[in-house]
C-alpha positions as CSV (number, residue, x, y, z in Angstrom):
1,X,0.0,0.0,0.0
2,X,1.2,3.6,-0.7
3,X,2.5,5.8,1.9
4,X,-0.3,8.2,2.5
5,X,1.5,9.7,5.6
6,X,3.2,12.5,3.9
7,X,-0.4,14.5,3.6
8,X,-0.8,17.4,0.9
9,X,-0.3,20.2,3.2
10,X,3.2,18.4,4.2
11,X,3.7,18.7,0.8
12,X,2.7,22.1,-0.1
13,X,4.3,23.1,3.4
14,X,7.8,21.6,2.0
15,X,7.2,23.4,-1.2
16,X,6.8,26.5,0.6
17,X,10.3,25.8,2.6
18,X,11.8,24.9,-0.9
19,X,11.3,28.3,-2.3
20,X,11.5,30.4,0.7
21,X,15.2,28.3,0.9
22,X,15.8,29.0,-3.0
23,X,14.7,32.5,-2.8
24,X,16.7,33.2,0.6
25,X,19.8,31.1,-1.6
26,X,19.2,33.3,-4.3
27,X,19.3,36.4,-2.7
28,X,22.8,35.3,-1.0
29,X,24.0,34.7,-4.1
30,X,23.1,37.8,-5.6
31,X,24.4,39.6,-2.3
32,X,28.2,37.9,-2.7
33,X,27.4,39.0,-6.1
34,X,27.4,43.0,-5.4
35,X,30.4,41.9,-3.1
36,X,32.1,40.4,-5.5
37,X,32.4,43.4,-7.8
38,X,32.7,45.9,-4.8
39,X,35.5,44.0,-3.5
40,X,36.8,44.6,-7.3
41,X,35.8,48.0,-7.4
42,X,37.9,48.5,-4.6
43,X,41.0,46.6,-5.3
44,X,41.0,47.9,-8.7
45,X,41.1,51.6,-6.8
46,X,43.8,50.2,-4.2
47,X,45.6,49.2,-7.1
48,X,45.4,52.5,-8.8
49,X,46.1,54.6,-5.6
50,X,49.2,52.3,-4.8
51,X,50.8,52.8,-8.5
52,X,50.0,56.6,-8.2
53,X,51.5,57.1,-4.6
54,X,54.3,54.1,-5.4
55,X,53.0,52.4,-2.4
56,X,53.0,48.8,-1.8
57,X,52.3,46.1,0.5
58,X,55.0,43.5,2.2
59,X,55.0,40.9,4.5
60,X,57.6,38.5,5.9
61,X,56.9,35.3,8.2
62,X,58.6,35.1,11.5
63,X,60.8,32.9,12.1
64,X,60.7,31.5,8.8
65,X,62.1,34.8,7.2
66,X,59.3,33.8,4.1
67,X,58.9,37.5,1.8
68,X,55.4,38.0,0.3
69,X,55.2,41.6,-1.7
70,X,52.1,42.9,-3.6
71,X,53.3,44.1,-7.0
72,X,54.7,47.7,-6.7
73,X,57.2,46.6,-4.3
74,X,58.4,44.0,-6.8
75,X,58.6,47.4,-8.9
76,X,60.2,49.6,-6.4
77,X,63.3,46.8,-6.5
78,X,62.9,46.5,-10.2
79,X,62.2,42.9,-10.1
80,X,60.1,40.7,-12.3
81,X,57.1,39.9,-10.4
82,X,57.2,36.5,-10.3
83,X,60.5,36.5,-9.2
84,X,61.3,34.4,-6.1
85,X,61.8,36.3,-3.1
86,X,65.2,35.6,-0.7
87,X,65.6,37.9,2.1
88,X,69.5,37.4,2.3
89,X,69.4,39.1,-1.3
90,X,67.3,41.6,-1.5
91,X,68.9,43.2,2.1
92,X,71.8,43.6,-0.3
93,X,70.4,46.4,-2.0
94,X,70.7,48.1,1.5
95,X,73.5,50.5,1.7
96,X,75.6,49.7,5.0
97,X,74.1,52.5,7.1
98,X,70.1,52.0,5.6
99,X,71.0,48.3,6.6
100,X,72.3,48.8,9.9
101,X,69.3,51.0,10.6
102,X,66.5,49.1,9.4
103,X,67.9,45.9,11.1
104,X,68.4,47.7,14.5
105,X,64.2,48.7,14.3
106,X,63.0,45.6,12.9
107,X,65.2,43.6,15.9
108,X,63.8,45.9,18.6
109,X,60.1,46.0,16.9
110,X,59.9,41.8,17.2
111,X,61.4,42.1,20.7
112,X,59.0,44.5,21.9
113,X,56.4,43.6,19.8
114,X,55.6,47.0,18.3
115,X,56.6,48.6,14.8
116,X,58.6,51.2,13.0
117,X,58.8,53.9,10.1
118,X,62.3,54.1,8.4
119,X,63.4,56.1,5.6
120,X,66.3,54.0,3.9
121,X,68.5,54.0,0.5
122,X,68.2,51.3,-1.9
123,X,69.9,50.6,-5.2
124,X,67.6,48.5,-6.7
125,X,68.5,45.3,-8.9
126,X,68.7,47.3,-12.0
127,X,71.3,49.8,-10.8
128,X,69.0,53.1,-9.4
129,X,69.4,54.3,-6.4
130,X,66.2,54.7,-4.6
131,X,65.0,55.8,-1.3
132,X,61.8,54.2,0.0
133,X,59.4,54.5,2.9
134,X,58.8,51.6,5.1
135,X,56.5,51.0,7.9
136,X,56.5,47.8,10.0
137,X,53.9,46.3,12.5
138,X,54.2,43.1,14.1
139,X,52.0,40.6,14.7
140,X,51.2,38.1,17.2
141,X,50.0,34.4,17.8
142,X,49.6,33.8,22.0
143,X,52.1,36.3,22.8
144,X,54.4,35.2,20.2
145,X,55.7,36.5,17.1
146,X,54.3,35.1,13.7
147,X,55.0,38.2,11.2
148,X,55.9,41.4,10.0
149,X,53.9,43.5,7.7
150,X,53.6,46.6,6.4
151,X,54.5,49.0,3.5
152,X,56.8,50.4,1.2
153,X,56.5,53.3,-0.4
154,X,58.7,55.3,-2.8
155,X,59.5,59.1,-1.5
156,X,62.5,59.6,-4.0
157,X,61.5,62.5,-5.4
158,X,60.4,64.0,-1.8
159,X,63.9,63.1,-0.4
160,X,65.1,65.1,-3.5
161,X,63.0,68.1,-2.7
162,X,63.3,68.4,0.9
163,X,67.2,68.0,0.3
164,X,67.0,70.9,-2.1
165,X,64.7,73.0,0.2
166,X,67.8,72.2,3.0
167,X,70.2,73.2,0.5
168,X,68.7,76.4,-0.3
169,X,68.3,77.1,3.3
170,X,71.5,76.3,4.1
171,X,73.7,77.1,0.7
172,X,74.1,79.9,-1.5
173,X,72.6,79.3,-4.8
174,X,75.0,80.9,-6.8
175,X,78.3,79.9,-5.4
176,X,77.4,77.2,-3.3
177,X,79.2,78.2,-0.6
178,X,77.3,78.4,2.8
179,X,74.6,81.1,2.8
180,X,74.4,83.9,5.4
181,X,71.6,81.9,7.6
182,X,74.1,79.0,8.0
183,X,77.1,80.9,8.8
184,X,75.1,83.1,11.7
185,X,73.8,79.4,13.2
186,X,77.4,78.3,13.4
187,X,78.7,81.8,14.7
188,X,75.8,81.8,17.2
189,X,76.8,78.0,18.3
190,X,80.6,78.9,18.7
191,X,80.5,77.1,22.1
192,X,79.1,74.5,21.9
193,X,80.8,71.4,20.1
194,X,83.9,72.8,18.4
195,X,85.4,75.8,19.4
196,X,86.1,78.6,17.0
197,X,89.6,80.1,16.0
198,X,89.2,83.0,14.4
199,X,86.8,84.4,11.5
200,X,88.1,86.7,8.6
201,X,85.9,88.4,6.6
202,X,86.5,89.3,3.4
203,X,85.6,91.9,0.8
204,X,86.3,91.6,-2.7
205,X,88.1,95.0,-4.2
206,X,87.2,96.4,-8.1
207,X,83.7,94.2,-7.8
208,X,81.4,97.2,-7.8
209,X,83.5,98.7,-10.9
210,X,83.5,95.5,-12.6
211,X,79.9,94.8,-12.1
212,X,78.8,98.8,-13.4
213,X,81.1,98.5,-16.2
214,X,80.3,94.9,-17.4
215,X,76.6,93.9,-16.3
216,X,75.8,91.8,-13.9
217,X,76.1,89.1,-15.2
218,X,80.0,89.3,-15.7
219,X,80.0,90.6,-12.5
220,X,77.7,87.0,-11.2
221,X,80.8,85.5,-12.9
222,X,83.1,86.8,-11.0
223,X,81.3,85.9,-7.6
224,X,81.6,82.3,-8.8
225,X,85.2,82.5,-9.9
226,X,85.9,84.1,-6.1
227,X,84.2,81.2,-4.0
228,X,85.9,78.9,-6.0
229,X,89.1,80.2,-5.2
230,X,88.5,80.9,-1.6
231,X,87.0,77.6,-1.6
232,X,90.0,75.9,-2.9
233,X,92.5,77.8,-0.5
234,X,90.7,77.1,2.8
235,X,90.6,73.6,2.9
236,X,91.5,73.2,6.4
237,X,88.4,76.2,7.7
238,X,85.4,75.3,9.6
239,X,82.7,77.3,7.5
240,X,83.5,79.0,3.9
241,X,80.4,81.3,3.9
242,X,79.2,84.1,0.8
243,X,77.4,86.6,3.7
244,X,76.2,89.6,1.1
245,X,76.7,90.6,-2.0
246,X,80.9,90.4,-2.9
247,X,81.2,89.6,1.1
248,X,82.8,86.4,2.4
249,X,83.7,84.9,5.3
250,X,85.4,82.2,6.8
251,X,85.3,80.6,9.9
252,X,88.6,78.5,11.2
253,X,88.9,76.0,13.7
254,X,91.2,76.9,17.1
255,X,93.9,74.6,16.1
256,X,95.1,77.5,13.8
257,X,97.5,79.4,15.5
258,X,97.6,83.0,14.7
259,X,100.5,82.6,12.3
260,X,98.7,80.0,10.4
261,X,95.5,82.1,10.0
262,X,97.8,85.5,8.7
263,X,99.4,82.8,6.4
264,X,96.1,81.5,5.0
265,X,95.0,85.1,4.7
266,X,98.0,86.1,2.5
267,X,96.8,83.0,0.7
268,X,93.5,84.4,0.1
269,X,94.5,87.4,-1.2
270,X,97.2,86.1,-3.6
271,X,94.5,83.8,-5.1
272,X,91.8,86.4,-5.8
273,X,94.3,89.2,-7.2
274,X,94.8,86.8,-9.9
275,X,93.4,87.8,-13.6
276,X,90.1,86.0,-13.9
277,X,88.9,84.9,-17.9
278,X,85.4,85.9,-18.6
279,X,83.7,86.2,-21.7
280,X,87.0,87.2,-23.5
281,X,87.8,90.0,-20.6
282,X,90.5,89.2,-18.7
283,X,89.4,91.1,-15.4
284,X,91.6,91.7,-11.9
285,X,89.5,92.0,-8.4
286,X,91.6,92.0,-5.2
287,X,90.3,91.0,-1.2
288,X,90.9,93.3,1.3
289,X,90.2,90.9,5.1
290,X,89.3,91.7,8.6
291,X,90.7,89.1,11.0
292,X,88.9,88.3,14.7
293,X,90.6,86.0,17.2
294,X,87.8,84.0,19.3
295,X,88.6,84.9,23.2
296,X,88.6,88.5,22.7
297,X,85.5,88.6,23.4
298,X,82.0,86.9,23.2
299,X,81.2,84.7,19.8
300,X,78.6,87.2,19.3
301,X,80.8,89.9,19.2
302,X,83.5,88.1,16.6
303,X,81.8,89.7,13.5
304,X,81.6,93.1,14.8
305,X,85.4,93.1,15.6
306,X,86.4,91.4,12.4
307,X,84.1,94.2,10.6
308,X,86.0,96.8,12.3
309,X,89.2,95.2,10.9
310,X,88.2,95.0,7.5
311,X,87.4,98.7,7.3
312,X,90.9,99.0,9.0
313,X,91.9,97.3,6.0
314,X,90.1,98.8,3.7
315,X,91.7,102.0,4.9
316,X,95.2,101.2,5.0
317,X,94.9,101.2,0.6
318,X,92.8,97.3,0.6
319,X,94.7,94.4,-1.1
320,X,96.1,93.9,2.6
321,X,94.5,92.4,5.8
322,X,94.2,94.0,9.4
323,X,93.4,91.7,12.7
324,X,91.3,93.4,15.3
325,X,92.9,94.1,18.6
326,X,91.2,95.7,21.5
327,X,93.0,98.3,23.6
328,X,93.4,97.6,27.1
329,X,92.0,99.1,29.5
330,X,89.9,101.5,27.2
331,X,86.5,101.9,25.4
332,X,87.2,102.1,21.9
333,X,88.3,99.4,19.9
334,X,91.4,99.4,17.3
335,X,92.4,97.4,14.4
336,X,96.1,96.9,13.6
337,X,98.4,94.9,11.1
């Protein structure tokens, strides 16, 4: 005999389960659907955003040393990306101080289970040197160490601009000696770190006729020419600064004796009464210098008294150099040969 347990409205109740279960699958579906191409949308937008910003994503099993990279930092090395990755190689493209840096943080981040941001030099597998952006975080199982992740990012061209920015504020753009705003920082820091021996400031005699008769930029020439050559002839100062317009100083160190400081000022003038070529002119400029011993005073006071003795030099017919003394025992201040 047939089964006539399973009544009609156990049917039509388990038809109404089917569908509600189809329907509910269905919607699921269609749900991991929309997922699906959000989670695509928004990969394909990662993916856009980390080639734009040169940004990519690294991680490295602990202890097992095992690299996994998303493909920009494959880039960032200049490695095919299905390359296989060995830690012992690519810590190579470290420079020696990048390499003792990063493994310093990355030692003390698994130790105290925390993370870093370094900014470190590569040369890359194709030659370039690189500097790149990485941030770590570690992560952990019970307390223990599994893996370190994180990000690399490529911040060559900011390293090269904030260089240049620190450059310009350090460094004169014309000669490239040191600017005015570095020379008064190490002036105003004369004690502290090295001591100072003396400063000489010099002024360059004939620039204002050169530069009326011949245009400025002869006369921008000339500048050049002059840092060059003071450049060249005080390879033992502390600071070779340009502090105005055909005004230089330089700042020595107190191992000079006063002898060796008159001798390197005689130097100075020799070199720049030299002819100097330009343009087909062959044109003569001369230095007149005011010298100021450190401990005849404050560090503060070392530019005023070498400013005093280049007037004194300037006075005494220029080509010639005067070093400030005080007078004992009195108010005004003198400058003598």
């Amino acid at each position: 005999m047939p089964d006539t347990s399973y009544s009609a409205s156990e049917r039509r109740r388990d038809a109404a389960t089917i569908a509600r279960l189809k329907t509910e699958l269905a919607a699921q579906a269609a749900l991991i659907a929309r997922q699906e191409v959000s989670l695509a949308h928004s990969r394909k937008i990662f993916d856009r955003a980390s080639v734009a910003a040169r940004i990519g994503v690294w991680e490295c099993s602990l202890p097992g040393e095992q690299l996994h990279w998303t493909e920009m930092v494959y880039d960032l090395f200049d490695l095919p990306r299905d390359s296989v990755l060995d830690r012992s190689e690519i810590i190579k493209c470290y420079p020696a101080e990048s390499r003792k840096a990063l493994d310093s943080l990355r030692s003390r981040a698994i130790a105290e289970r925390s993370g870093f941001t370094l900014d470190a030099e590569i040369t890359t597998f194709a030659g370039r040197g690189r500097w790149i952006r990485i941030t770590a975080t570690v992560e952990c199982e019970a307390g223990v160490p599994v893996r370190i992740f994180g990000m690399k990012q490529d911040i060559t061209e900011e390293k090269i601009l904030s260089d240049r920015m620190r450059y310009l504020a350090e460094f004169d753009a014309m000669t490239g000696l040191a600017n005015r705003g570095r020379f008064q920082a190490r002036l105003a820091h004369a004690d502290e770190g090295r001591p100072l021996g003396a400063l000489l400031l010099i002024d360059l005699d004939g620039f204002k006729t050169v530069n009326d008769t011949f245009g400025h930029v002869v006369g921008d020439e000339c500048l050049k020419a002059a840092a060059e050559r003071l450049a060249g002839g005080c390879g033992e100062a502390d600071l070779v600064a340009r502090v105005g317009g055909d005004e230089f100083a330089v700042l020595v160190g107190a191992h000079l004796d006063r002898a060796a400081v008159s001798d390197l000022a005689r130097g100075i003038i020799e070199a720049m009464g030299k002819p100097v070529a330009i343009r087909g002119q062959s044109l003569r400029l001369g230095a007149s210098i005011g010298i100021a011993f450190a401990g005849t005073g404050a560090s503060c006071d070392l530019f005023m008294q070498a400013d005093t003795a280049l007037y004194a030099a300037k006075a005494a017919g220029r080509n010639t150099f005067r070093i400030f003394k005080a007078e004992a025992g009195a108010k005004g201040r003198s400058a003598a040969a």
